[in-house]
C-alpha positions in Angstrom: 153.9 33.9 58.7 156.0 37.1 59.0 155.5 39.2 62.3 156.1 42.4 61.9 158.9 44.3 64.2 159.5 47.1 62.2 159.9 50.6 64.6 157.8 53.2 63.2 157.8 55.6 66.0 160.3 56.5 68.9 159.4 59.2 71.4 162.2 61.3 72.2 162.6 61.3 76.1 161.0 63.7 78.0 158.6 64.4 75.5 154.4 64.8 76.2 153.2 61.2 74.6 149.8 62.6 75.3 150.7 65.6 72.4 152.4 62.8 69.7 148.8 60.6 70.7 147.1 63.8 69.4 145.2 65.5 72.6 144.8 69.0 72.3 148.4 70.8 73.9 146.0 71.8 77.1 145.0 68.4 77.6 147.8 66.7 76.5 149.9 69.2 79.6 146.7 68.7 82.1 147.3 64.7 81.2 151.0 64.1 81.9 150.6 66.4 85.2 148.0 64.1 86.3 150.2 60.9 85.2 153.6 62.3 86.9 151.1 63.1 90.0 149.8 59.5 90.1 153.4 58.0 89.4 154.7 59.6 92.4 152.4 59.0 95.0 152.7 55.4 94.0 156.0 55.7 94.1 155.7 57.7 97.8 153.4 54.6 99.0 156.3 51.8 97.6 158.5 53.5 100.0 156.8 53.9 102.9 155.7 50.1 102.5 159.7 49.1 101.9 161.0 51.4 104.4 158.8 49.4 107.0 160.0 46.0 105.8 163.4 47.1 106.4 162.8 48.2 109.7 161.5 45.3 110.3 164.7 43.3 108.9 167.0 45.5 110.8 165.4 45.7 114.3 165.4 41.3 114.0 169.1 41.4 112.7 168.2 39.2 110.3 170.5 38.7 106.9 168.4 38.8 103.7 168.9 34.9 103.4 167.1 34.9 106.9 164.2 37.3 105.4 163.4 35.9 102.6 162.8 32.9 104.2 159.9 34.3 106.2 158.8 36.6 103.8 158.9 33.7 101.4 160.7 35.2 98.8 164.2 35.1 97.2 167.1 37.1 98.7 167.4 39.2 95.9 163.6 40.3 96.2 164.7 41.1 99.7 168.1 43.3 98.6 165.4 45.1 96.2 163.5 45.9 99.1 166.1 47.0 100.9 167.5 49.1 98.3 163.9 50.9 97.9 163.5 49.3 93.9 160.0 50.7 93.5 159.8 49.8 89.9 160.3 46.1 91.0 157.4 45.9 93.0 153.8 46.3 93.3 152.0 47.7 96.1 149.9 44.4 96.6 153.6 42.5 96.4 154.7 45.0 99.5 151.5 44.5 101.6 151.3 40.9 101.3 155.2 40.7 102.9 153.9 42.8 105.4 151.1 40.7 106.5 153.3 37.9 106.5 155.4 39.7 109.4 152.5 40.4 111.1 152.3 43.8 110.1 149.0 44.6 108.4 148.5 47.4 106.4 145.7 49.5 107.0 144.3 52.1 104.2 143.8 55.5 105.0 142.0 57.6 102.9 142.0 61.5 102.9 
């Protein structure tokens, strides 16, 4: 059995996937707006939830090692947090750590 790998298609960066998947150029702009929106308020939340975790790390004086021990993860998760890695993380990842601390997260919505 032959699987196939062959590249048929590459979208050049920066270019609307929504117009090379065919939408009308209206929709296919209303689309990616809506998709950049929603990529950076997730991306705003990640933050928020990793800039809290490092307060938290810093105000203990703990070293990663000492972190990731009680958030029970490996140092380098810790360094990512640290470093604000969004892409590295998901939101459910950052609020579990947080519980773990004792730091609940509480949902707002508005």
């Amino acid at each position: 059995m032959r699987i196939d790998t062959e590249i048929r298609h590459v979208t050049k960066p920066g270019a609307n996937l929504f117009v090379e998947l065919g939408f009308e150029p209206d929709e296919a702009e209303r689309l990616l707006a809506a998709s950049r929106k929603q990529i950076n308020d997730t991306q705003m939340l990640k933050r928020q939830l990793m800039e809290e975790l490092s307060i938290w790390i810093a105000e203990h004086h703990l070293k990663q090692a000492e972190a990731a021990e009680i958030l029970m993860v490996s140092r380098p998760r810790v360094s990512d947090v640290v470093n604000k890695k969004t892409a590295k993380f998901t939101i459910d990842t950052l609020v579990e750590m947080l519980s773990r601390i004792g730091k609940p997260v509480k949902l707002a919505v508005s």
